[in-house]
VOPAGU-2260 file (C-alpha; in pm, 1 decimal, decimal comma):
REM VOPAGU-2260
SITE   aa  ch    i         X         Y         Z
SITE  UNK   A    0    7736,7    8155,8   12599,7
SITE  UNK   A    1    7757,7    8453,8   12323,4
SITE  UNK   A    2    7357,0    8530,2   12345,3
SITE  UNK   A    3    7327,9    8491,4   12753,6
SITE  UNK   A    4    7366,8    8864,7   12763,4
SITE  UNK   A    5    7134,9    8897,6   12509,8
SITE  UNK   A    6    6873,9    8656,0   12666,8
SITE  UNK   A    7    6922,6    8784,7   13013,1
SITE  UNK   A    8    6525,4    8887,5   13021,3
SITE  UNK   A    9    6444,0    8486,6   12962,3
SITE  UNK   A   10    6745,7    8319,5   13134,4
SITE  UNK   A   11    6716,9    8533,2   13445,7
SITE  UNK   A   12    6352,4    8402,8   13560,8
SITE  UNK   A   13    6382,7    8044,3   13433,3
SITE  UNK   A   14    6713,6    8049,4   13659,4
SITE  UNK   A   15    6589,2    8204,3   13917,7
SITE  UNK   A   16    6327,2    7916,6   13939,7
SITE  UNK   A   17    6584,5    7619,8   13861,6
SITE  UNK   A   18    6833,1    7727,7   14166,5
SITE  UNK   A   19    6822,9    7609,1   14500,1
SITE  UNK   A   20    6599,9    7771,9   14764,2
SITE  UNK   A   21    6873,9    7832,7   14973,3
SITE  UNK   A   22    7106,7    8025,2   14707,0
SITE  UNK   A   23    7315,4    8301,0   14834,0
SITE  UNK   A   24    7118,3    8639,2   14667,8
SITE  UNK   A   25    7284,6    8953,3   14577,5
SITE  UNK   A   26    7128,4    9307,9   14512,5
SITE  UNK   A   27    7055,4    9326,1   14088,4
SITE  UNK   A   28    6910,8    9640,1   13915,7
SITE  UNK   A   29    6747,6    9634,2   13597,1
SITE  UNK   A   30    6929,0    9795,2   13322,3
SITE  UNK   A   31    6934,2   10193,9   13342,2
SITE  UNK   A   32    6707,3   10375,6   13084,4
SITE  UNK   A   33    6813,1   10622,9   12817,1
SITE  UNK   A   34    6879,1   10973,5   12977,1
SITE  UNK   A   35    6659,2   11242,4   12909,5
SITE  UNK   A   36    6656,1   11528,1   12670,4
SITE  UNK   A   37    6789,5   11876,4   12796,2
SITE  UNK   A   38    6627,1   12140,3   12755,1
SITE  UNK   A   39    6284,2   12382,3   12842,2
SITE  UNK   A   40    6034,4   12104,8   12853,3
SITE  UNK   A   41    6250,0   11806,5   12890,7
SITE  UNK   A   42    6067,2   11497,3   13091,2
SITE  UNK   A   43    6210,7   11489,6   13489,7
SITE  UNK   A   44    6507,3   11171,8   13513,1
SITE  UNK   A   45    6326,6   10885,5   13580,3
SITE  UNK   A   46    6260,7   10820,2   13994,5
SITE  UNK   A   47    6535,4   10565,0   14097,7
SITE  UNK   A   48    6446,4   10186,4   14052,1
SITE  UNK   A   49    6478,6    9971,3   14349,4
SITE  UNK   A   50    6731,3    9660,1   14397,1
SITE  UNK   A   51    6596,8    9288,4   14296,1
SITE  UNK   A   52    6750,0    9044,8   14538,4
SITE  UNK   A   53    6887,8    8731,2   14284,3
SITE  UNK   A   54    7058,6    8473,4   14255,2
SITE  UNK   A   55    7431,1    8432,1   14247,9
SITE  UNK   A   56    7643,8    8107,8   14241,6
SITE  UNK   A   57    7879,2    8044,3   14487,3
SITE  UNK   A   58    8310,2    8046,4   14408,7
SITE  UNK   A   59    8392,5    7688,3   14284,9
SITE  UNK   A   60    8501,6    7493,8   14567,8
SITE  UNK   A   61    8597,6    7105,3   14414,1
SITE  UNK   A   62    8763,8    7009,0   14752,9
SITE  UNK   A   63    8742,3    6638,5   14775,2
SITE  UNK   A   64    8840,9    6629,1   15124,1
SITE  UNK   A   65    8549,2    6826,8   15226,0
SITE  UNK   A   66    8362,7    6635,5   15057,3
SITE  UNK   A   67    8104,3    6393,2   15342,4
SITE  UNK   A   68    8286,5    6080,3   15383,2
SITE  UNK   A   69    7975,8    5894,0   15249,7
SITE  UNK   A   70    8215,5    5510,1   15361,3
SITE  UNK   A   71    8184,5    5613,7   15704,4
SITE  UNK   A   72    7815,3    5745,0   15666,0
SITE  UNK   A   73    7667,7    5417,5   15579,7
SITE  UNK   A   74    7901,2    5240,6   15770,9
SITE  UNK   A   75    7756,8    4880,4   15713,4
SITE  UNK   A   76    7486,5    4937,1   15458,9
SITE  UNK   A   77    7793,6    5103,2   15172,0
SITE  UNK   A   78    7707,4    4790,5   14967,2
SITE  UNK   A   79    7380,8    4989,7   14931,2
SITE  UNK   A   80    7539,5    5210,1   14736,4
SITE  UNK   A   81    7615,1    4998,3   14395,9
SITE  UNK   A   82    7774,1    5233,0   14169,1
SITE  UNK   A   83    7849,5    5621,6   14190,7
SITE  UNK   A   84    7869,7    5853,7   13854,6
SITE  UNK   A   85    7978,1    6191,3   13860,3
SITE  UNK   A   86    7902,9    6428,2   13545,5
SITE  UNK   A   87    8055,9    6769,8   13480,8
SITE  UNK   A   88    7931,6    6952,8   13144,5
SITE  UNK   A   89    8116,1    7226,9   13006,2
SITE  UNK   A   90    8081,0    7518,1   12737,1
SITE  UNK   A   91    8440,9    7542,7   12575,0
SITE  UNK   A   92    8501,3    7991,9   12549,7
SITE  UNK   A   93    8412,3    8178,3   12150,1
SITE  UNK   A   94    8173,1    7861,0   12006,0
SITE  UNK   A   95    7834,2    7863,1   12016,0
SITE  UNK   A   96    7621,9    7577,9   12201,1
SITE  UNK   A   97    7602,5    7250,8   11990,8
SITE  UNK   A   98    7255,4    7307,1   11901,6
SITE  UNK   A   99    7349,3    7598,5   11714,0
SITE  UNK   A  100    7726,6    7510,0   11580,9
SITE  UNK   A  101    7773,0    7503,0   11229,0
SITE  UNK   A  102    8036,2    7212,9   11065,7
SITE  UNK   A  103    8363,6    7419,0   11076,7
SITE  UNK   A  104    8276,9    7507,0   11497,3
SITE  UNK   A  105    8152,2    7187,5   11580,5
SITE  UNK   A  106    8486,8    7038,2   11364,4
SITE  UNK   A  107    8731,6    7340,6   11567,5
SITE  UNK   A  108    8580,2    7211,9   11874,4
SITE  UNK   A  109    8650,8    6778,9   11825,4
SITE  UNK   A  110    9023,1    6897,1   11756,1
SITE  UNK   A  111    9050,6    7138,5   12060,9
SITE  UNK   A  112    8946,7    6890,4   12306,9
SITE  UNK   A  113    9049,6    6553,3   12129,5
SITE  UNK   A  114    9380,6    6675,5   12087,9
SITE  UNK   A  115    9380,4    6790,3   12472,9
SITE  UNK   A  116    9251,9    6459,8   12593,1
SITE  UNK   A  117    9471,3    6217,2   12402,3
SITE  UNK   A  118    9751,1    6414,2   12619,5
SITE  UNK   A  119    9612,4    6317,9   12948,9
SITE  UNK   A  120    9860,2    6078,7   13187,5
SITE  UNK   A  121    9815,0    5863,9   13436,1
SITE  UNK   A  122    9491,4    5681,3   13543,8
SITE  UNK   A  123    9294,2    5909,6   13272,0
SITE  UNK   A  124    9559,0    5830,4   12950,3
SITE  UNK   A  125    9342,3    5696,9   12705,8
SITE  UNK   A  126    9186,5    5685,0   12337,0
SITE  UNK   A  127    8995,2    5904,1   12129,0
SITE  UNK   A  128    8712,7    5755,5   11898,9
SITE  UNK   A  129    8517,4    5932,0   11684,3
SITE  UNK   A  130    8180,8    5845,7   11611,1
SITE  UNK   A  131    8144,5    5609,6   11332,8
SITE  UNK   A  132    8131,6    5700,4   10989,7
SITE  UNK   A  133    8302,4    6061,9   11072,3
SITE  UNK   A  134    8564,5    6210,7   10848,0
SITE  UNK   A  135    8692,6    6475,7   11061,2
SITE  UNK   A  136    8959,9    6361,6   11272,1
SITE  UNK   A  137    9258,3    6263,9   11041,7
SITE  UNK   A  138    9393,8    6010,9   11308,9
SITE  UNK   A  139    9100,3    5768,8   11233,7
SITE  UNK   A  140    8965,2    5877,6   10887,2
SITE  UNK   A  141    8623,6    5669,2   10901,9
SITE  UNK   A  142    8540,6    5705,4   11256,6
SITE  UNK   A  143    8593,8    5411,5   11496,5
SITE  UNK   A  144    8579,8    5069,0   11401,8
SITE  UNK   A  145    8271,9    4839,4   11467,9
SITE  UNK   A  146    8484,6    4661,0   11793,4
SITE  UNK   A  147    8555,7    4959,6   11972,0
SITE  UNK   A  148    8160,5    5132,2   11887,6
SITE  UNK   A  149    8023,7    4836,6   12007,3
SITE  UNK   A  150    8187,4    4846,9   12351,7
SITE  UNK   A  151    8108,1    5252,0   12390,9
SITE  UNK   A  152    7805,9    5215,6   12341,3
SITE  UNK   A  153    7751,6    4894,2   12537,6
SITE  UNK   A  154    7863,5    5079,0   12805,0
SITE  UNK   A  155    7665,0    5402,3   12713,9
SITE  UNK   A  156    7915,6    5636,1   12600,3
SITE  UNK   A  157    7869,5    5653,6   12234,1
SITE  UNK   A  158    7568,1    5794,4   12143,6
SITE  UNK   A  159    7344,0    5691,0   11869,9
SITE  UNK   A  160    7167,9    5887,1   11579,8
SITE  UNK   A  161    6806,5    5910,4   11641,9
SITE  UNK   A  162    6850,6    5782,8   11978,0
SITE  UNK   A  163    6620,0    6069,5   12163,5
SITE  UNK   A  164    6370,4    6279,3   11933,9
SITE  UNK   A  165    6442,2    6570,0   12207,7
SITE  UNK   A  166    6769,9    6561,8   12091,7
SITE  UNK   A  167    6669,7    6581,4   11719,1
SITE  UNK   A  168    6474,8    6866,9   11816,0
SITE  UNK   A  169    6725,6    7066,1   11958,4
SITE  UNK   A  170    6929,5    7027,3   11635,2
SITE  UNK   A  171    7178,8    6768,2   11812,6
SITE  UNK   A  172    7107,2    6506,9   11558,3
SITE  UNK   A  173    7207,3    6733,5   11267,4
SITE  UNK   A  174    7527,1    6606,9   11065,1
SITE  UNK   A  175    7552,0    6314,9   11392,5
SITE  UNK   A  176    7916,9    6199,4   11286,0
SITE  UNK   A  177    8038,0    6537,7   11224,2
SITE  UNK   A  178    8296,9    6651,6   11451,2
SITE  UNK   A  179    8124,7    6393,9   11752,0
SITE  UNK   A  180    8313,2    6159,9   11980,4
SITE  UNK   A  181    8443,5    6000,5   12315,6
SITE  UNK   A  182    8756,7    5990,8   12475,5
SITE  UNK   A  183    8754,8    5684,5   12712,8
SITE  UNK   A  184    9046,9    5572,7   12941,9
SITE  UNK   A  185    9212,2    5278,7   12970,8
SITE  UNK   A  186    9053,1    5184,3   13278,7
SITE  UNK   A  187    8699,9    5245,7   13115,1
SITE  UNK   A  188    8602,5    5435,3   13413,1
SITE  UNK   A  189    8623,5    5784,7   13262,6
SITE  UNK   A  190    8519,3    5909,4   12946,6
SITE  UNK   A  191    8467,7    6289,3   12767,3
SITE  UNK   A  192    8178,2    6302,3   12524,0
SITE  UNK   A  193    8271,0    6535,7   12261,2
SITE  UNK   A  194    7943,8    6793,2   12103,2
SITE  UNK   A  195    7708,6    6612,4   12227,0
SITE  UNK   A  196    7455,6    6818,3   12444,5
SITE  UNK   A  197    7757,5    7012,3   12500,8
SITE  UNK   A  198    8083,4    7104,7   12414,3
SITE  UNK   A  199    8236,9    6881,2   12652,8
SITE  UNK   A  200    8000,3    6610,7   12910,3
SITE  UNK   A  201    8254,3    6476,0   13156,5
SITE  UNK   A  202    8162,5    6102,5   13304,5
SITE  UNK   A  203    8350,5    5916,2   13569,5
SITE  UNK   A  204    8171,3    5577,5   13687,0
SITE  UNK   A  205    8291,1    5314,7   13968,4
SITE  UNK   A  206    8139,3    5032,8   14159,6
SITE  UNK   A  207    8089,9    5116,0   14526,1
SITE  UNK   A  208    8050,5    5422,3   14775,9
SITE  UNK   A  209    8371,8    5607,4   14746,8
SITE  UNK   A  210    8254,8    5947,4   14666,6
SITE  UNK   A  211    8555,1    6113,0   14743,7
SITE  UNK   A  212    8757,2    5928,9   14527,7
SITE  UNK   A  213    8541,7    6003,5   14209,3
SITE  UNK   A  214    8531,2    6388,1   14343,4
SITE  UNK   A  215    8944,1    6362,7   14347,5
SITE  UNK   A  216    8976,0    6203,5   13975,3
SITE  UNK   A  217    8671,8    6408,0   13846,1
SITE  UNK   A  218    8883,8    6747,9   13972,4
SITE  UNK   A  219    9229,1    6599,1   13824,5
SITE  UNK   A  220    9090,8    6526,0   13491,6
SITE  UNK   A  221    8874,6    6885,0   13446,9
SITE  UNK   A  222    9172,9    7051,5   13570,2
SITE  UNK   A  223    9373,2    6904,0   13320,3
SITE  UNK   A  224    9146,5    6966,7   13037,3
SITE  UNK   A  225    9095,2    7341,5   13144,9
SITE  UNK   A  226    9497,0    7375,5   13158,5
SITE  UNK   A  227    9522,6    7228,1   12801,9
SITE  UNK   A  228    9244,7    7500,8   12681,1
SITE  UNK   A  229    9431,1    7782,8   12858,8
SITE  UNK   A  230    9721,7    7668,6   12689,9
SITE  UNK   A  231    9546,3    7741,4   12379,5
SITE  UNK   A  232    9383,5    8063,6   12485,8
SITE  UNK   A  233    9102,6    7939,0   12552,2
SITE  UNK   A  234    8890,6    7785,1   12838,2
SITE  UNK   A  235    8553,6    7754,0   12980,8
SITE  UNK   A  236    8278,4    7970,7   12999,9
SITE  UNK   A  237    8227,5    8070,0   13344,2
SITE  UNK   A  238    7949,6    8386,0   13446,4
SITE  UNK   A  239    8066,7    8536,4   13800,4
SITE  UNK   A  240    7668,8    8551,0   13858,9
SITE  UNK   A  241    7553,5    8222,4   13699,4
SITE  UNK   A  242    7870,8    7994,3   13704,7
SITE  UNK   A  243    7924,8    7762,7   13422,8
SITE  UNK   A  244    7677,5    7864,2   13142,7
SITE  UNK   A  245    7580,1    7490,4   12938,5
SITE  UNK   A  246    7281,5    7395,1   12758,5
SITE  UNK   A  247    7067,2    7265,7   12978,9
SITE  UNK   A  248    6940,3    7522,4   13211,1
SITE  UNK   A  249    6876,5    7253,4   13456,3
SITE  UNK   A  250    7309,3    7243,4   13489,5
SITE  UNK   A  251    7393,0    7594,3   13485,0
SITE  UNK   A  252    7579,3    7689,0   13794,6
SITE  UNK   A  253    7844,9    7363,0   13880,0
SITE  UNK   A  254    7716,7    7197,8   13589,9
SITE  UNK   A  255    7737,3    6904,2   13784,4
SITE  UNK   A  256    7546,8    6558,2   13869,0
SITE  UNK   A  257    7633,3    6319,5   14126,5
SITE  UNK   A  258    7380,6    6001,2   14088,9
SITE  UNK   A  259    7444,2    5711,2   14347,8
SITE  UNK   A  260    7278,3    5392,9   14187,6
SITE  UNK   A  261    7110,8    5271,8   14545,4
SITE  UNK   A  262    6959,3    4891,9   14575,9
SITE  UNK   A  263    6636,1    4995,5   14843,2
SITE  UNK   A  264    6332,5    4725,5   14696,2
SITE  UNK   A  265    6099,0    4887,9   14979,6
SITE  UNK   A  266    6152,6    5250,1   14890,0
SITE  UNK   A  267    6098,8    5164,9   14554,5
SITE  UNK   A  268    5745,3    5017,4   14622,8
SITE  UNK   A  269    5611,5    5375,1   14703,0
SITE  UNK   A  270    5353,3    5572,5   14521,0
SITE  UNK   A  271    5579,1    5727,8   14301,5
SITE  UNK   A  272    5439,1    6095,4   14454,9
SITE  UNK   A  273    5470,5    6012,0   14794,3
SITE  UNK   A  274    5858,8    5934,5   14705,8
SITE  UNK   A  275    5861,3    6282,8   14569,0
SITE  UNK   A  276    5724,5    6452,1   14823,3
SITE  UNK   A  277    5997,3    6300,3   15021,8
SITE  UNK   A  278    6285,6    6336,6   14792,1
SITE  UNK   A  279    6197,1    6709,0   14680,6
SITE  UNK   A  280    6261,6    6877,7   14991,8
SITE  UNK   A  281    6608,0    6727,8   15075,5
SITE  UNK   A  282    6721,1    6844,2   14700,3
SITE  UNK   A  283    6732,5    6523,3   14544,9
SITE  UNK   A  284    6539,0    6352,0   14261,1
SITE  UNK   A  285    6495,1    6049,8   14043,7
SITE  UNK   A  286    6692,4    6011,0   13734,7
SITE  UNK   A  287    6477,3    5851,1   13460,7
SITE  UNK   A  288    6747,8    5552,1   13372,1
SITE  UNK   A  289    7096,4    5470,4   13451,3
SITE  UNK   A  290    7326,6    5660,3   13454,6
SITE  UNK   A  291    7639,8    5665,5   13140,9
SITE  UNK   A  292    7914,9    5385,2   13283,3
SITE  UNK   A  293    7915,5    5009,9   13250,2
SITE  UNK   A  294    7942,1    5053,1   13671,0
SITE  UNK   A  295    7624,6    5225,1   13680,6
SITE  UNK   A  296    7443,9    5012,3   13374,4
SITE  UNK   A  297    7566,9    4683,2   13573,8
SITE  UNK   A  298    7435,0    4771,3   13890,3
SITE  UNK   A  299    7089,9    4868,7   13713,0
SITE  UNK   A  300    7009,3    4551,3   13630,6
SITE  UNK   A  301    6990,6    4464,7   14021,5
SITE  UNK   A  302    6613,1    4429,7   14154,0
SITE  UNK   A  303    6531,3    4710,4   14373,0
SITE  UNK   A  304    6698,6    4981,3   14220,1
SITE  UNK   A  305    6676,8    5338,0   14222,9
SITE  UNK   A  306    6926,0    5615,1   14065,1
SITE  UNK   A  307    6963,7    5906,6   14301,7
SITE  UNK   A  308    7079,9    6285,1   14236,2
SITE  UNK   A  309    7090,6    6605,0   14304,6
SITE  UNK   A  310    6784,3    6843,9   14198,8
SITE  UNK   A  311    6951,3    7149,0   14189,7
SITE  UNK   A  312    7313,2    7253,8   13989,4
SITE  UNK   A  313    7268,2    7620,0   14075,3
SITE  UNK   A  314    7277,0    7803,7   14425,5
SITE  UNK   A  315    7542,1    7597,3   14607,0
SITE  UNK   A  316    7926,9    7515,4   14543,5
SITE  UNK   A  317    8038,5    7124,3   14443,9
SITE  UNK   A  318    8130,9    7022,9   14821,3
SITE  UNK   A  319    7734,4    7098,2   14934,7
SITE  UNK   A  320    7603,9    6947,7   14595,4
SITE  UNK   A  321    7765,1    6605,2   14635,9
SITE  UNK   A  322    7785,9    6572,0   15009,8
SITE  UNK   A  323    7389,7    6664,4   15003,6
SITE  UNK   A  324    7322,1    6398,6   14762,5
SITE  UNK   A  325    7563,5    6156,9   14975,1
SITE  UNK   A  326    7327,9    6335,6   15363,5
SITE  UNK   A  327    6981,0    6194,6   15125,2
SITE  UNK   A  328    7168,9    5858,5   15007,2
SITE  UNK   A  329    7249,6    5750,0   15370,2
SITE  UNK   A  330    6886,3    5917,0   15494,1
SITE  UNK   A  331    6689,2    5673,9   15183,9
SITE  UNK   A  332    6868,3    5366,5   15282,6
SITE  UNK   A  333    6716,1    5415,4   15676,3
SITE  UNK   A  334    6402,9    5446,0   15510,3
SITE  UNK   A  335    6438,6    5159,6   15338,7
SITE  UNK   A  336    6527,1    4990,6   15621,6
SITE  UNK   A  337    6213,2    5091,9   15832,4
SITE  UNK   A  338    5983,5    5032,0   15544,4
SITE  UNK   A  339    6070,4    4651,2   15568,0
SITE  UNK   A  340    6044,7    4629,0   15912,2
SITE  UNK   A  341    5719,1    4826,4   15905,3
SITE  UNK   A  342    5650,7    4567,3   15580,6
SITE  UNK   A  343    5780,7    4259,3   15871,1
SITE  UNK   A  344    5524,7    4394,8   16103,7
SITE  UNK   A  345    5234,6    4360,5   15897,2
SITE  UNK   A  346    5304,9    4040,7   15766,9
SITE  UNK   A  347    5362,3    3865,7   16089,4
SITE  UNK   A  348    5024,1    4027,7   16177,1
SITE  UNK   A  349    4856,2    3915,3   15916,1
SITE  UNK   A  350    4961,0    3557,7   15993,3
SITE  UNK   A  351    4929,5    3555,4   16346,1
SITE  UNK   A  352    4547,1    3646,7   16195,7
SITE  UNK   A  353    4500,9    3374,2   16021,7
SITE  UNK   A  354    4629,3    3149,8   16292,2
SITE  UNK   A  355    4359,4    3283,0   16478,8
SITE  UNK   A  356    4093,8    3231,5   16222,7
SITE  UNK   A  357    4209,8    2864,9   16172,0
């Protein structure tokens, strides 16, 4: 967040080629030279520079009730759909990304949102654990106890040192205790990962289809967290051009992913590039494992199952990001359905074959 200013000549392109085709574009000019020297022989101003049309991300809009009714959609194929996961990531305002944060930040950082989180009510009270071994949250000097590690990271919330070497790489490994964490609720459906990738990863995970419902408890519990940091003077770092600035350029914009973990055996079966071809123009893609949520690990272990998101975070508001991915869910499943009739077809072709033959 400090250097995006400073990297605008990277960020901008890479951006540019992350966002989705269809992103609203405003006029840009590139920054204005020096002006010239006055005087007998002085150089002519420069001749003006002509407009860039870029990329600009649409006003939040986290209206769950605009949100596709993705129940009604797949009317009797929602057991389909075995488990949604929604996952907001946010930059928390005057700290530098975690890949970068020295102790003291990272430290600042656990106690601003711990201390926010442990205040939540309702369906999202819950716990705060650090990660084992730390020393920096004076509530639980030590970290978390073996019990309560074992059942984060059962259900993939706790992350483990040395887990990814692209995380090492990016200096996310570095002091791994230090100043980590998870808030989980009570109902194990929602949980905050504290400095990991970023400042703040926000998970929700439930069986079923009902999108709308996730959307609704995802909005409660990031509006409550970003009312606890204004409270504080602080908040999230938000660009009027890029929307919310995080790590991963991937998730700039809404820095958001909706994966529906969908059980379709015959769509699996394709070439994996012919499933691309079809996935990549309806904005959707693959994610490489399940999803964070013992919902979403549950339902991987079912035969036949793929994990389904959105491809793009940047050049569309939350309501067309999750209702798109909820349009592609509903459009796979048909597939899948025509694939095993297409699959029926054959077979009872090839036996009505060998009939023949016999």
């Amino acid at each position: 967040p400090r250097c995006s200013g400073t990297c605008r000549k990277l960020l901008e392109p890479l951006l540019e080629l992350l966002a989705h085709p269809d992103s609203p574009r405003v006029p840009t000019f590139p920054a204005s030279r020096a002006a010239p020297a006055s005087g007998a022989g002085a150089s002519p101003p420069p001749a003006p520079v002509a407009s860039v049309m870029a990329v600009k991300q649409p006003l939040p809009r986290f209206d769950p009730s605009a949100v596709l009714d993705a129940l009604a959609l797949l009317d009797g194929d929602s057991d389909r759909v075995l488990a949604t996961t929604l996952r907001a990531r946010r930059s928390v305002d005057g700290f530098c990304l975690p890949s970068c944060m020295g102790r003291s930040e990272r430290q600042e950082v656990e106690k601003l949102l711990s201390s926010i989180c442990v205040q939540l009510e309702g369906c999202l009270a819950g716990a705060y654990s650090p990660a084992p071994g730390s020393q920096t949250w004076t509530s639980m000097p030590g970290g978390a106890d073996k019990a309560t590690t074992a059942g984060l990271r059962e259900d993939g919330w706790m992350p483990t040192a040395g887990q990814q070497t692209a995380r090492a790489l990016r200096g996310l490994e570095r002091d791994f205790s230090h100043g980590r964490g998870v808030f989980q609720s009570s109902t194990k459906t929602v949980a905050v990962l504290v400095n990991g990738s970023d400042h703040a990863e926000f998970a929700l995970s439930e069986k079923g289809a009902d999108v709308r419902s996730l959307v609704d408890s995802l909005k409660f519990l990031l509006d409550g967290v970003e009312s606890g940091l204004e409270a504080r003077n602080s908040g999230f770092v938000y660009s009027n051009r890029w929307g919310h600035l995080v790590s991963d350029p991937a998730d700039v914009g809404t820095g958001l992913r909706c994966i529906l973990t969908v059980r379709a055996p015959a769509v699996k079966r394709m070439d994996g590039a012919t499933l691309e071809e079809w996935l990549a123009p309806r904005g959707l893609r693959l994610e490489p494992g399940p999803p964070v949520g013992a919902a979403a690990l549950a339902a991987a272990a079912t035969e036949g199952v793929l994990h389904v998101s959105n491809r793009y975070a940047l050049g569309l508001d939350e309501v067309a990001l999750v209702s798109g991915v909820i349009r592609g869910v509903v459009a796979l499943i048909d597939l899948d359905h025509e694939l095993v009739e297409a699959e029926g077809l054959l077979g009872a072709g090839r036996r009505h074959r060998i009939d023949q033959q016999r």
